[in-house]
N, C-alpha and C positions, 0 to 999 in steps of 0.2 A: 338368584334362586335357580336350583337345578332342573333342567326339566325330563321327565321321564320319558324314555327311547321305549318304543315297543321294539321286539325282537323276534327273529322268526326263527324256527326249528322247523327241523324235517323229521317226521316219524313215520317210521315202517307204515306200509297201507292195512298190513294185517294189525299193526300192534291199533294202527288207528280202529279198525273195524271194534276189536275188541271194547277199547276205550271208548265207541258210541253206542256199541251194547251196553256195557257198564249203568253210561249213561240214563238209557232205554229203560235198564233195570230200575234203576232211582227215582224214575221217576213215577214207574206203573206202582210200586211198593216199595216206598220209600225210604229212607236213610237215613240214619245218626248227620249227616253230614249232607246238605239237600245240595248239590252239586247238580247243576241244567245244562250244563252242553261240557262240552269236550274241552275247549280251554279254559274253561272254569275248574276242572276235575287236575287237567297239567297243571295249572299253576298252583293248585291244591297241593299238591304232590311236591313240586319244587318249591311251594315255601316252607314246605316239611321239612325238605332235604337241607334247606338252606339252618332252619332253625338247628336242626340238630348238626350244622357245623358247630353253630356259634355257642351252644349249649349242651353242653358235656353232660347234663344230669336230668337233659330234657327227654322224654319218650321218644321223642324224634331224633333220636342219637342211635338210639337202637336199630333201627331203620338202617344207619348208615353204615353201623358195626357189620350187621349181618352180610350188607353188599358189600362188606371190603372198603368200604369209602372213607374209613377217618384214617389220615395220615400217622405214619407211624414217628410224632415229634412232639415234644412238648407242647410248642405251639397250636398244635391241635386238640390238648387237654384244658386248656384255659378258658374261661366263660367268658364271652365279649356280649358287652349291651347291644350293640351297635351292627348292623351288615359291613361285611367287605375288611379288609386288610388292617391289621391295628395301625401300622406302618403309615396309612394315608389320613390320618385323625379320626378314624373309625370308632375307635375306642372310648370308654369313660375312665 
């Protein structure tokens, strides 16, 4: 059984200020999306990012068009069930 690695990132002090405003906001008047602290809101975001890798015709695709993020290859037009690499049995 695999087991899940936490991992750390470093964000900007200002991008962070911002993202516990955010926060702050959601919580005095609240949200479509009830998100309570800051690494709740980042991994909100990157499992966004992640989905609209792996699904081309997900809303969360759009997301990654606009930033430039979807590879310019087939491989990156293909819908995969799965996270991670089809290459590594990721795949259905």
């Amino acid at each position: 059984m695999e087991t899940q690695r936490k991992h750390t990132i470093e964000v900007d002090p200002d991008v962070f200020r911002e993202l516990q405003y955010m926060v702050e906001l959601y919580k005095k008047h609240d949200s479509l999306n009830p998100v309570r602290s800051v690494n709740g809101l980042i991994a909100y975001v990157l499992a966004s990012v992640a989905d609209g890798s792996r699904r081309p015709g997900a809303w969360e695709r759009q997301l990654l068009t606009m930033m430039g993020l979807v590879a310019d290859c087939d491989e990156h037009r293909i819908y995969r069930a799965n996270y991670g690499s089809p290459e590594n049995g990721n795949s259905e």
